[in-house]
C-alpha positions as CSV (number, residue, x, y, z in Angstrom):
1,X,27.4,-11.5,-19.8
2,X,29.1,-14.8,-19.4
3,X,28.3,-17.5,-16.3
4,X,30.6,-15.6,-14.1
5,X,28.5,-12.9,-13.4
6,X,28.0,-9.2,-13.8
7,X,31.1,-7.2,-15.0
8,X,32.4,-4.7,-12.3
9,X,34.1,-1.3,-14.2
10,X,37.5,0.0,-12.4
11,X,38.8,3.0,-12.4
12,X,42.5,4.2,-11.4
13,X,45.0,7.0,-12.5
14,X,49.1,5.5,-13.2
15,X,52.1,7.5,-12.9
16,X,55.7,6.8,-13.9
17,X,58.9,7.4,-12.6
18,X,59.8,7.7,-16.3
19,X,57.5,8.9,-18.4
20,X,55.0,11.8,-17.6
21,X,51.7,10.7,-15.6
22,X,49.5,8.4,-18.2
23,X,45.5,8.7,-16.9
24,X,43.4,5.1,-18.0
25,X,40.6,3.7,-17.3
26,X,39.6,-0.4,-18.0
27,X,36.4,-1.7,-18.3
28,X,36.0,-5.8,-18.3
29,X,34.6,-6.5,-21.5
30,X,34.1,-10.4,-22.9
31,X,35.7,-12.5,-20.9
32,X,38.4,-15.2,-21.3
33,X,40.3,-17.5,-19.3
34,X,40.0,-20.9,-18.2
35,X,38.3,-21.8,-14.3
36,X,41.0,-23.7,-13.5
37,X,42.3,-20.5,-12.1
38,X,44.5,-18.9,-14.8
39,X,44.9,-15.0,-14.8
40,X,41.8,-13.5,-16.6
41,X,42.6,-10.6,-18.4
42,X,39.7,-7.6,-19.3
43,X,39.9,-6.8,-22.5
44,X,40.0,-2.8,-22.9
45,X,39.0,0.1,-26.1
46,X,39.4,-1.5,-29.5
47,X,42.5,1.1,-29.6
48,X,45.8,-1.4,-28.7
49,X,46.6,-0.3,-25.0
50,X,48.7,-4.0,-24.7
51,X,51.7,-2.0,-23.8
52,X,49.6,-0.6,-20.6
53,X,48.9,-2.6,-17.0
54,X,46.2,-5.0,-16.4
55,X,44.5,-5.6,-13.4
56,X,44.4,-9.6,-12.2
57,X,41.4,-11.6,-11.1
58,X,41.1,-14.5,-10.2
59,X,38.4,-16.9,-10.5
60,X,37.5,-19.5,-7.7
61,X,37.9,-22.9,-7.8
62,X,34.7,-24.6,-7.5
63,X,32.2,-24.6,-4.3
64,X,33.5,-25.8,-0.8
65,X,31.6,-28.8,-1.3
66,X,33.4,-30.5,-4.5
67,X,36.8,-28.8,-3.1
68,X,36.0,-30.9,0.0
69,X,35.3,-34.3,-1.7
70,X,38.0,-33.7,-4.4
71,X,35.9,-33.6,-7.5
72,X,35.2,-31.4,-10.5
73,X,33.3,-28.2,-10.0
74,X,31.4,-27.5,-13.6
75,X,28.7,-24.4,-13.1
76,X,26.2,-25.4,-16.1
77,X,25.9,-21.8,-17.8
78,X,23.5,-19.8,-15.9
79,X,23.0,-21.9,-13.5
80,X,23.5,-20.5,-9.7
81,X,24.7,-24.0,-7.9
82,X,27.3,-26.5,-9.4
83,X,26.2,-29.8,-11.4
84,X,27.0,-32.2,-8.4
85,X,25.5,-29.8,-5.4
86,X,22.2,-29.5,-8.0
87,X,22.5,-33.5,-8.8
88,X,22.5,-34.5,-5.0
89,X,20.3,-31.4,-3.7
90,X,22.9,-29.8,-1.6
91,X,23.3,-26.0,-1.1
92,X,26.2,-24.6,-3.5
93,X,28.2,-22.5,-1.4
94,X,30.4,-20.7,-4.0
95,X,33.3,-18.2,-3.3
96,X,33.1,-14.7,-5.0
97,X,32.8,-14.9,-8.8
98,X,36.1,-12.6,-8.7
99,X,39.2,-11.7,-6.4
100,X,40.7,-8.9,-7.0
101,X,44.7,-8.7,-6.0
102,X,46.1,-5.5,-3.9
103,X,48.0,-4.3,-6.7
104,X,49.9,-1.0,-5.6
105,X,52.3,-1.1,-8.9
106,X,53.6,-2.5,-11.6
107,X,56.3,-3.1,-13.8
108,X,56.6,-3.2,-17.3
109,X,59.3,-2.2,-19.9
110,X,59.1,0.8,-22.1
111,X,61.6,1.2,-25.2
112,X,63.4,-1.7,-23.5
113,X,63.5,-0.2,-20.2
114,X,62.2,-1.5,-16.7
115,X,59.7,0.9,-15.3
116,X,57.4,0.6,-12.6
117,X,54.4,2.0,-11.9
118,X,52.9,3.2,-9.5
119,X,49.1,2.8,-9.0
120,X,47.6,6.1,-7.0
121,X,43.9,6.1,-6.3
122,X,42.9,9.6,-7.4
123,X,39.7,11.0,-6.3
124,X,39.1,13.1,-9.3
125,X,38.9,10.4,-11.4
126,X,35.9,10.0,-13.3
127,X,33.8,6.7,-13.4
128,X,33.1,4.9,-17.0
129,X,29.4,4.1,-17.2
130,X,27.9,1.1,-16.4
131,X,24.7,-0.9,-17.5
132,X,23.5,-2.1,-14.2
133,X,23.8,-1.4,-10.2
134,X,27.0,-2.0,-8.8
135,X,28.2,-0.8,-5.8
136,X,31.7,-0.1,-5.3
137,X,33.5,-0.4,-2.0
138,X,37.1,0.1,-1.4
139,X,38.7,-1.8,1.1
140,X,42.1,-1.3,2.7
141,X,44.7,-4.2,3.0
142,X,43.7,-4.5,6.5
143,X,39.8,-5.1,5.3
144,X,40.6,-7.7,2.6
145,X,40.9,-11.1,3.4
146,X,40.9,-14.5,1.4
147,X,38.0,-16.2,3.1
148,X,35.6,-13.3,3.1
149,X,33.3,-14.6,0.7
150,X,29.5,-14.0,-0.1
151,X,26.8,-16.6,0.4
152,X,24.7,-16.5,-3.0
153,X,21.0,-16.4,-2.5
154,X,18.8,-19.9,-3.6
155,X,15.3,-18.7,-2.0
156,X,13.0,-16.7,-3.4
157,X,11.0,-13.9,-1.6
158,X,7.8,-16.2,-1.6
159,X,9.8,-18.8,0.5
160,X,10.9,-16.0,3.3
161,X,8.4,-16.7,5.9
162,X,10.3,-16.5,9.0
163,X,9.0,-16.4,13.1
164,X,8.6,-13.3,14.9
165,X,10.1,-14.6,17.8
166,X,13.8,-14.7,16.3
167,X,15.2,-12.0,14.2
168,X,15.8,-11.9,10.6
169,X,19.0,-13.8,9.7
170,X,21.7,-12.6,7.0
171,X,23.4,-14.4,5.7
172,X,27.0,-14.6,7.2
173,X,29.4,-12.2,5.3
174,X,26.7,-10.1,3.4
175,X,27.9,-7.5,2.6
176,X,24.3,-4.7,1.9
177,X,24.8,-4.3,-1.5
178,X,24.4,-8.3,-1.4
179,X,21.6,-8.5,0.8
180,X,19.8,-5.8,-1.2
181,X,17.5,-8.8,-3.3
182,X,16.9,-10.2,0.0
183,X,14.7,-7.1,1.7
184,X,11.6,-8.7,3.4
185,X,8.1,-7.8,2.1
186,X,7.5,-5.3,4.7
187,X,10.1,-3.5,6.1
188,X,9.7,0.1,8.5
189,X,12.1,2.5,10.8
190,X,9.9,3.8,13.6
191,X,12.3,5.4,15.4
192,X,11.0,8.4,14.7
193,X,7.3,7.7,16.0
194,X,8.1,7.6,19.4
195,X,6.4,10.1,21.4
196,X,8.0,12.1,24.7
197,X,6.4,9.7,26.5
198,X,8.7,6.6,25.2
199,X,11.5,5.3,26.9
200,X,14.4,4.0,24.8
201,X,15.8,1.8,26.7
202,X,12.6,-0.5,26.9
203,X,12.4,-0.6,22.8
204,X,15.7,-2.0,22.6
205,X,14.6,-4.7,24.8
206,X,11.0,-5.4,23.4
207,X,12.4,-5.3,19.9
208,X,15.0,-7.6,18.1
209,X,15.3,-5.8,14.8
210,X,13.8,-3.4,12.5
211,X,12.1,-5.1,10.1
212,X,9.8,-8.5,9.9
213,X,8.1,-10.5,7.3
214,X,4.5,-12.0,7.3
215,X,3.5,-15.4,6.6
216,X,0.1,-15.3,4.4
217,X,-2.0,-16.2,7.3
218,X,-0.7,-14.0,9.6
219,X,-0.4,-11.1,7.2
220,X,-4.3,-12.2,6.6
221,X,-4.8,-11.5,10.2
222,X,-3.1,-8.1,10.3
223,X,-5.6,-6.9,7.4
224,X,-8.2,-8.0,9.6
225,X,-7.1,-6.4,12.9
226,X,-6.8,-3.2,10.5
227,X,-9.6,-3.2,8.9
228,X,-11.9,-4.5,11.0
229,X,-10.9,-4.4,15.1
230,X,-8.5,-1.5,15.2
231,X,-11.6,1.0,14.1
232,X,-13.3,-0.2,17.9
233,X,-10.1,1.4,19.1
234,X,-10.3,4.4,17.0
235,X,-13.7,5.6,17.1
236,X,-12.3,9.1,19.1
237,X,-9.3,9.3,17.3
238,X,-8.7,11.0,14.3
239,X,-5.4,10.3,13.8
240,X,-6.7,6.5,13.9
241,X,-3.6,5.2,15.7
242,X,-4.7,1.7,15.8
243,X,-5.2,1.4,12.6
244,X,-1.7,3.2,11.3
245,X,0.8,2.9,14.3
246,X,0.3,-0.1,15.8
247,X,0.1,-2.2,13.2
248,X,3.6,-0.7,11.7
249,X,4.7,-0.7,15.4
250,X,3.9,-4.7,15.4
251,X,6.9,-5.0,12.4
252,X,9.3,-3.9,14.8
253,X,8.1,-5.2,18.3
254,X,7.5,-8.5,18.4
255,X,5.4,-8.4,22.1
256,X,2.9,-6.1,19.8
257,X,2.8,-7.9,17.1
258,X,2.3,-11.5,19.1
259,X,-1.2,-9.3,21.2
260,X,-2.6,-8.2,17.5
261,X,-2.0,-11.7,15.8
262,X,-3.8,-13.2,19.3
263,X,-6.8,-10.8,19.4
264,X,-7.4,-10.9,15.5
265,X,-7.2,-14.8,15.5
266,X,-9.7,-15.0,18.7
267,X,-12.1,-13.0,16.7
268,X,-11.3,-14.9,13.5
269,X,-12.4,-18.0,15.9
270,X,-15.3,-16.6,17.2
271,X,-16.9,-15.1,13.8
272,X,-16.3,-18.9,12.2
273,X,-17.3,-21.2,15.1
274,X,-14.5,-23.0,15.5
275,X,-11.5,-23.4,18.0
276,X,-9.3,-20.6,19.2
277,X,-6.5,-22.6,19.5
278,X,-3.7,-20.9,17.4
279,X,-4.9,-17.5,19.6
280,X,-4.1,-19.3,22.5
281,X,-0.5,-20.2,21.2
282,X,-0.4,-16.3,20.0
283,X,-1.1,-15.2,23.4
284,X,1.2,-17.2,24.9
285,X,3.6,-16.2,23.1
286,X,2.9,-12.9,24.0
287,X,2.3,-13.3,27.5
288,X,6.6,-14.8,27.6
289,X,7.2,-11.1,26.5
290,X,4.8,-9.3,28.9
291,X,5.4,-10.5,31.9
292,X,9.2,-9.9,32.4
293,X,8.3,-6.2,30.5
294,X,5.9,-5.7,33.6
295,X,8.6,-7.2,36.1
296,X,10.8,-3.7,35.1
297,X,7.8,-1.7,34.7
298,X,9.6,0.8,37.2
299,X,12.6,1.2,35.6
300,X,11.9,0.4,32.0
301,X,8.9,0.7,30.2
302,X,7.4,2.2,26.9
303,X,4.3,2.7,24.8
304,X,4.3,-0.7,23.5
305,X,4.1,-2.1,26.6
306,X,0.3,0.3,26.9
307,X,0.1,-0.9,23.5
308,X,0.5,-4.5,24.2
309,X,-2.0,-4.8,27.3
310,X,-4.7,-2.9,25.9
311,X,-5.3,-5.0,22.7
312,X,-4.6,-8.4,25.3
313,X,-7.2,-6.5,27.4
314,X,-9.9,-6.6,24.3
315,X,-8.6,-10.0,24.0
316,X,-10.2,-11.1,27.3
317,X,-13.1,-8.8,26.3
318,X,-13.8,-11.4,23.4
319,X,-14.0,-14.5,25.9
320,X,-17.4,-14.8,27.9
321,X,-18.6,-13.8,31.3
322,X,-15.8,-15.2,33.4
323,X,-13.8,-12.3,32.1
324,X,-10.7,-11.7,34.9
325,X,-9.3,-8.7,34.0
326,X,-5.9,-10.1,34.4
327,X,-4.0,-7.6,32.6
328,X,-6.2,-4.6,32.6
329,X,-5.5,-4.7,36.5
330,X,-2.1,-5.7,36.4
331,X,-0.9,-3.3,39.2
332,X,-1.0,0.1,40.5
333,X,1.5,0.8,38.8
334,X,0.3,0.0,35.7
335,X,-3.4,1.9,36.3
336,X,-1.0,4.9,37.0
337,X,1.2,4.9,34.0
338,X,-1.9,4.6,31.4
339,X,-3.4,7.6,32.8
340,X,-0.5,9.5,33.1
341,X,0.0,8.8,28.9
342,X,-3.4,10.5,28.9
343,X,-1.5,14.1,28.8
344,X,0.9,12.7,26.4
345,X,0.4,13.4,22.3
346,X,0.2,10.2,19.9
347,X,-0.3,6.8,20.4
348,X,0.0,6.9,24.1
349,X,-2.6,9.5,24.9
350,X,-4.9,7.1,22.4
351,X,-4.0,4.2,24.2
352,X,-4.8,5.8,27.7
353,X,-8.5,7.1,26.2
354,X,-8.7,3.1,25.0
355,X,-7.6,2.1,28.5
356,X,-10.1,4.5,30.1
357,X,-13.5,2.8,27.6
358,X,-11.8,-0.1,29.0
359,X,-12.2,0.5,32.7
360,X,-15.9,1.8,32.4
361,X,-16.9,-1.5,30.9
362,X,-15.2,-3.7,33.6
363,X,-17.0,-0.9,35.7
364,X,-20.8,-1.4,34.1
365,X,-20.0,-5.4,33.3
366,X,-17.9,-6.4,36.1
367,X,-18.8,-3.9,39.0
368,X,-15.5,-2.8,39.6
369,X,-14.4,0.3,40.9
370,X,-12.6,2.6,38.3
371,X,-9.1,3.1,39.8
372,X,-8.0,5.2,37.4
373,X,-6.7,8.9,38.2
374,X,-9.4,10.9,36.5
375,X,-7.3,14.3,36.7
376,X,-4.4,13.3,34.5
377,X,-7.5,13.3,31.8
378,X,-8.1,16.8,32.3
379,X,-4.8,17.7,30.8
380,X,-5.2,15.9,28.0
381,X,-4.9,17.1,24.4
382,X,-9.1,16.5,24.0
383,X,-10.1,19.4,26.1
384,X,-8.3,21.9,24.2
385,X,-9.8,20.9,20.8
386,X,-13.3,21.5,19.5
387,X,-13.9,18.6,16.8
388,X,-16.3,15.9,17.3
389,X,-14.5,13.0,18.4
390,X,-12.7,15.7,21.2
391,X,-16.1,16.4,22.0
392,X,-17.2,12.8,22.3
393,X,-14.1,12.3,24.7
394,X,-15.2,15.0,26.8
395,X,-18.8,12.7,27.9
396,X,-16.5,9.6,28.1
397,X,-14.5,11.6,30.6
398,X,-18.0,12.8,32.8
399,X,-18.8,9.2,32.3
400,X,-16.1,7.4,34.2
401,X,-16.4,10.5,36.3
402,X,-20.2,9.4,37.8
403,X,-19.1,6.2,37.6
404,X,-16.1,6.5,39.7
405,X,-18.4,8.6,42.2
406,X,-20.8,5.9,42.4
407,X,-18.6,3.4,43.8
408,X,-19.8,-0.5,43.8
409,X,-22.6,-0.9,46.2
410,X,-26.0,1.1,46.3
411,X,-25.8,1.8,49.6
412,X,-22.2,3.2,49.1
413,X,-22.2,6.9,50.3
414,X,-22.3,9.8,47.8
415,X,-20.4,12.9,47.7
416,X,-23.6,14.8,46.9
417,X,-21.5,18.5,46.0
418,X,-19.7,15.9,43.7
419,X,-22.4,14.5,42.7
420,X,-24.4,17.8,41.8
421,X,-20.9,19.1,39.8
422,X,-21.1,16.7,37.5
423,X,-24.6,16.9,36.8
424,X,-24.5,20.2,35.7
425,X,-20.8,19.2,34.0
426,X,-23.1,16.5,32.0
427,X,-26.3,19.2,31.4
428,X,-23.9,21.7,30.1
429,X,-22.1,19.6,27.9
430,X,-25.4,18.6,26.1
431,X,-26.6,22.1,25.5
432,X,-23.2,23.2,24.1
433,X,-22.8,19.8,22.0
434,X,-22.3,21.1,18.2
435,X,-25.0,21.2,15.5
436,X,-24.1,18.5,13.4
437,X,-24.3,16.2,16.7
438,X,-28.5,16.6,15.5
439,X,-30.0,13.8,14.3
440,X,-30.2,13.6,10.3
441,X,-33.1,12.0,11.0
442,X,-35.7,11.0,14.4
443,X,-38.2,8.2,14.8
444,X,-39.6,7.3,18.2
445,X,-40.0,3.8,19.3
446,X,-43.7,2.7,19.0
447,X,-44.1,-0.8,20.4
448,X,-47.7,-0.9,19.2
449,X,-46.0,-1.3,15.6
450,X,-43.5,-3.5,16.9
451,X,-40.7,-1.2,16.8
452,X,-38.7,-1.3,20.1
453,X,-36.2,1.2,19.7
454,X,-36.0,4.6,18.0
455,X,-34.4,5.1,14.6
456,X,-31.3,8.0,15.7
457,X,-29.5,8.8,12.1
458,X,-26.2,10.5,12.8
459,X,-23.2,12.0,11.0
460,X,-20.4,11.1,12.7
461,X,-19.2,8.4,14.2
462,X,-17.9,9.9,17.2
463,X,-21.0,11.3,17.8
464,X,-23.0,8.1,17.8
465,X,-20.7,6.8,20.5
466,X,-21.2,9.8,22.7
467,X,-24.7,10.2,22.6
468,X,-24.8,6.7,23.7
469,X,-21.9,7.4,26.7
470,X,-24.0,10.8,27.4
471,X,-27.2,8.1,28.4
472,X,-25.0,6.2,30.5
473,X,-24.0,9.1,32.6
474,X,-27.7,9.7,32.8
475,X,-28.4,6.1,33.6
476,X,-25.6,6.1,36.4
477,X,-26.8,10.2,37.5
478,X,-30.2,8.5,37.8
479,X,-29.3,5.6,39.8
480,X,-27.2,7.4,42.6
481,X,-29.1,10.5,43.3
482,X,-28.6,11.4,46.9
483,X,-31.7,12.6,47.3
484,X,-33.6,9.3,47.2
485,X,-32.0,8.2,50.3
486,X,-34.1,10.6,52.7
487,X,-37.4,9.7,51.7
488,X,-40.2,7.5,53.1
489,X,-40.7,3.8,52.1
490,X,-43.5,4.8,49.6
491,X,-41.7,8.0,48.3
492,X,-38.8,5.4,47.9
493,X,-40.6,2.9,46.1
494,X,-42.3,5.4,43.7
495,X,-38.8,7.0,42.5
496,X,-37.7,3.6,42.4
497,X,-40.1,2.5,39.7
498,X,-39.9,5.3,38.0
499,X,-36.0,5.1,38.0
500,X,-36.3,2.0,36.4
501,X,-38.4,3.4,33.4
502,X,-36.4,5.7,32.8
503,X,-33.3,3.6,32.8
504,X,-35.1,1.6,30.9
505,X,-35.5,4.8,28.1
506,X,-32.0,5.2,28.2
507,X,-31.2,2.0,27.4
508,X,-34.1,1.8,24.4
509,X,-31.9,5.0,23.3
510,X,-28.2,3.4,22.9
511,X,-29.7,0.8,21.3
512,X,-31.7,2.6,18.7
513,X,-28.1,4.4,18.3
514,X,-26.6,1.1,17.4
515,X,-29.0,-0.3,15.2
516,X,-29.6,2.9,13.0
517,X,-25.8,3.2,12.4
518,X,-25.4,-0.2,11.6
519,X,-21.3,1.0,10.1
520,X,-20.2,1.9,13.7
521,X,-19.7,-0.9,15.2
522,X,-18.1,0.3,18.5
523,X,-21.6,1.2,19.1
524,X,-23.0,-1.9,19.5
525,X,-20.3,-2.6,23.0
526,X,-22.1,-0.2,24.9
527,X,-25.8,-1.1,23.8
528,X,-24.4,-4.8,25.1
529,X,-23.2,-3.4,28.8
530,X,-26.1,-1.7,29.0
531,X,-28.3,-4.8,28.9
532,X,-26.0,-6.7,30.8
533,X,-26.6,-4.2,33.6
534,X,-29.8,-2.6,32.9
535,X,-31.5,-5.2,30.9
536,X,-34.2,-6.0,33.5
537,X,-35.6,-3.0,33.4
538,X,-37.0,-3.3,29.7
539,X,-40.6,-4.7,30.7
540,X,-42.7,-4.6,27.7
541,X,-42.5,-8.2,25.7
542,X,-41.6,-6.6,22.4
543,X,-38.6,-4.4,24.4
544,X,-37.4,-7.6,25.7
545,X,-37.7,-9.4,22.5
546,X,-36.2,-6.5,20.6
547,X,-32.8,-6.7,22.5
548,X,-32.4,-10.7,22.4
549,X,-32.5,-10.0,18.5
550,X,-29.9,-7.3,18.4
551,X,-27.5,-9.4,20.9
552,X,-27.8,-12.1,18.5
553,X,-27.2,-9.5,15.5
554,X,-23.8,-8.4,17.4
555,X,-22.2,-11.6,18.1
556,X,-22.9,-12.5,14.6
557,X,-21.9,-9.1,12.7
558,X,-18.8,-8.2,15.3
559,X,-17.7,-11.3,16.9
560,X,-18.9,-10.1,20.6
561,X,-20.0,-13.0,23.0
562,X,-23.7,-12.3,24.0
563,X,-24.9,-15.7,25.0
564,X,-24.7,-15.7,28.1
565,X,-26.0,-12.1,28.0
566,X,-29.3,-13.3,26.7
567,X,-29.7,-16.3,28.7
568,X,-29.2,-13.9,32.0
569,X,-31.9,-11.4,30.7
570,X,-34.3,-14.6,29.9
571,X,-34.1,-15.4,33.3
572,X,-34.5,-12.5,35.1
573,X,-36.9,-11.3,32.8
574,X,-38.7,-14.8,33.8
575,X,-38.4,-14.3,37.1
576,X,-39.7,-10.9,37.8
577,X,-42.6,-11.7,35.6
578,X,-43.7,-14.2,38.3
579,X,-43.8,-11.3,40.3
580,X,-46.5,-9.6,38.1
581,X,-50.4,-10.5,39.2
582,X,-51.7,-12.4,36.5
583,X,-53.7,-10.7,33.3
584,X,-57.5,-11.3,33.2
């Protein structure tokens, strides 16, 4: 191989007006010529075929930067840039190593006789073998042109770390066969992921191009959000959408991508004490794509969109106390849509069942009413299968169901035929809940021995989370009966107390479920809503004690803000306890 580059084989079948049709085939073998442009000739079988046609290259002269100065282009020998673009640093743009001429004939004499030739591509033919890739296009007249030329590649595939915000350049004139060294470390066609529920016309317009590189830090971050914060998301899914879809989703659509690389650097932030600022320029940057998305969201939207506001939605999660809700409200609209995805199959139904975890916690944290449309659930895919994270689902679904039934306020009024349905919804599901939702193992809480909560060894993951969802809805069933609100001042204040202890068993119970399946770590969210809500009810000092030490535990081991959650419970455990006639 000399420094011109690779040899390209050519193929093509001759026939003569004067002789009978002659088949041949050339190969370019060593080559020879000089660069000032002379006719380079391909040298052919060792049998002497001089008397036959040859087909005329022509090498380039030197790079457009010596050809512009007017200076001597020398290529030291395989080198890929000129001596004077290497000496002064400069980019070498070189034309094509070759240029092939249209030849359509040629003439040559025979016995001392003019004959020409005519060239006919002939499909038959067959190709010589070569020693390496080539491709081989064939271009009309019309197609060729002089100044088409090939940019030559100078980076390596280490030094390809491009934004997400633009797409991937090529370089101008490449052809694919050119661009083939250039593929980006990751590259994916989704096109055929997109479930019913996707809208074409919204991908086109939430993503640039088909295929993105990573940086090391941000491909660092996307192992991270996989490994670590799409499992929260996928604790009822066993398809584990979060963990395979979106994060292949994020290569094509840059709004999904900018939410993951936000959320994962927040919690990054949060797990190493320090500043959150480059998740405040990811969100930003996502936020520039979101909001004109949500500005068609009537005429144009898609599951990345869902995508997109439920992981900005655990973004805000991450933050504290002052938690808005900015984008899990959004609109009407938007409440609508993710429970309408919840009959959908794919990504979008496991968005919507993320969406709906979602709105119970602003419910519990937050005391907002759940606004979702509970019956578009009911048609979901969960209620037809029989595994355990369908039945985990099925309590999340009674859950948001009390909870939607027990409105803000106390003194809010109660449906009580409602009210009574899904008690008995919520008593039948835990007789019919399968067998290996048992406990593996069952140790009550003794706070004599200084162990607060009960030790609840389960098999599943899904069913840890919806034991812990099925003592909410007890919690929440407790708290509204309808009966308490036609008795007597005493009668009242005696159910009232022993409300409250029992609450306060429920509570004792989700976090028991947390601590003794330490691997789950959705787990621990609920255990923290719980106490957020319900913490005052825990009375005994070793209780109280107990849960400041597993809040700690969760914002060190998960990344979850509990702070303010255990200076809250300090005080109202503080001041209720002034309450209390003295011990003698």
């Amino acid at each position: 191989m000399g420094q011109y580059g690779p040899v390209v084989a050519i193929s093509f079948r001759q026939q003569s007006t004067s002789h009978g049709p002659v088949s041949h085939v050339l190969q370019c073998g060593e080559r020879s010529g000089r660069r000032n442009g002379d006719e380079l000739r391909t040298a052919t079988s060792e049998r002497d075929d001089s008397h036959l046609p040859r087909v005329l290259m022509r090498v380039s002269k030197g790079c457009e930067r010596c050809r512009h100065r007017h200076i001597r282009c020398v290529i030291p020998p395989g080198a890929s840039a000129c001596a004077p673009c290497s000496r002064l640093g400069q980019v070498c743009h070189l034309d094509p190593r070759f240029q092939f001429k249209d030849v359509h004939h040629v003439y040559q004499k025979s016995n001392g006789t003019a004959a020409r030739f005519d060239l006919v591509w002939d499909a038959e033919q067959v190709w010589v073998d070569v020693s390496q890739p080539v491709t081989f296009v064939h271009e009309t007249c019309e197609d060729s042109k002089p100044d088409d030329r090939v940019e030559p590649a100078h980076s390596s595939v280490v030094e390809r770390h491009l934004s997400f915000a633009s797409p991937v350049e090529q370089p101008h004139g490449t052809e694919p066969a050119a661009s083939m060294a250039e593929e980006p470390l990751i590259q994916h066609d989704h096109s055929h992921e997109l479930s019913p529920f996707h809208h074409s016309g919204s991908l086109a317009s939430s993503a640039s191009h088909d295929s993105t590189t990573l940086s090391l830090r941000e491909a660092s971050l996307m192992r991270c959000f996989i490994q670590k914060i799409a499992p929260w998301a996928d604790i009822c899914d066993p398809q584990s959408h979060f963990s395979t879809v979106v994060p292949r989703r994020s290569l094509q659509v840059p709004m999904v991508l900018k939410a993951v690389l936000a959320l994962t650097a927040r919690h990054d932030a949060i797990l190493v004490g320090q500043s959150d600022w480059e998740a405040s320029t990811y969100h930003g940057q996502c936020l520039e794509l979101l909001i004109p998305a949500l500005d068609r969201l009537d005429q144009d939207y898609d599951e990345n969109l869902l995508i997109t506001v439920v992981i900005l939605r655990i973004y805000e999660e991450l933050e504290n106390s002052e938690d808005q809700k900015f984008h899990l409200l959004g609109s009407n609209r938007l409440i609508n849509l993710m429970s309408r995805s919840a009959s959908s199959r794919g990504i979008a139904e496991a968005v919507s069942w993320q969406f709906l975890r979602q709105a119970i916690y602003s419910s519990i944290v937050q005391y907002q009413h759940l606004q979702l449309d509970l019956r578009n659930y009911e048609r979901s895919s969960m209620f037809q299968r029989d595994d355990d994270a369908a039945f985990a689902n099925m309590i999340i679904f009674h859950c948001a169901h009390i909870i939607q039934l027990c409105r803000v306020l106390p003194e809010d009024p109660i449906d009580e035929q409602s009210w009574a349905k899904v008690a008995d919804d919520v008593d039948e599901w835990y007789r019919k809940k399968p067998i290996t939702w048992q406990p593996l193992r069952y140790q009550d809480s003794n706070v004599a021995e200084n162990r607060p909560f009960p030790e609840i060894w389960m098999m599943s993951a899904p069913a840890v989370v919806g034991m812990q969802y099925y003592h909410a809805a007890c919690i929440f069933l407790t708290m509204s009966d309808p009966h308490s609100r036609r008795m007597r001042e005493f009668e009242m204040a005696r159910t009232r107390r022993l409300a409250e202890r029992k609450i306060a068993s429920h509570v004792i119970s989700v976090i028991g479920l947390s601590w003794s399946n330490e691997s789950v770590h959705n787990a621990y969210f609920m255990a923290c809503h719980l106490l957020h809500r319900f913490g005052y009810c825990l009375q005994h000092p070793v209780e109280q004690q107990g849960s400041l030490t597993f809040l700690s535990r969760v914002e060190k081991l998960i990344g979850w803000r509990t702070t303010w959650i255990r200076s809250e419970l300090e005080h109202q455990w503080g001041e209720l306890a002034d309450f209390d006639p003295p011990s003698t």
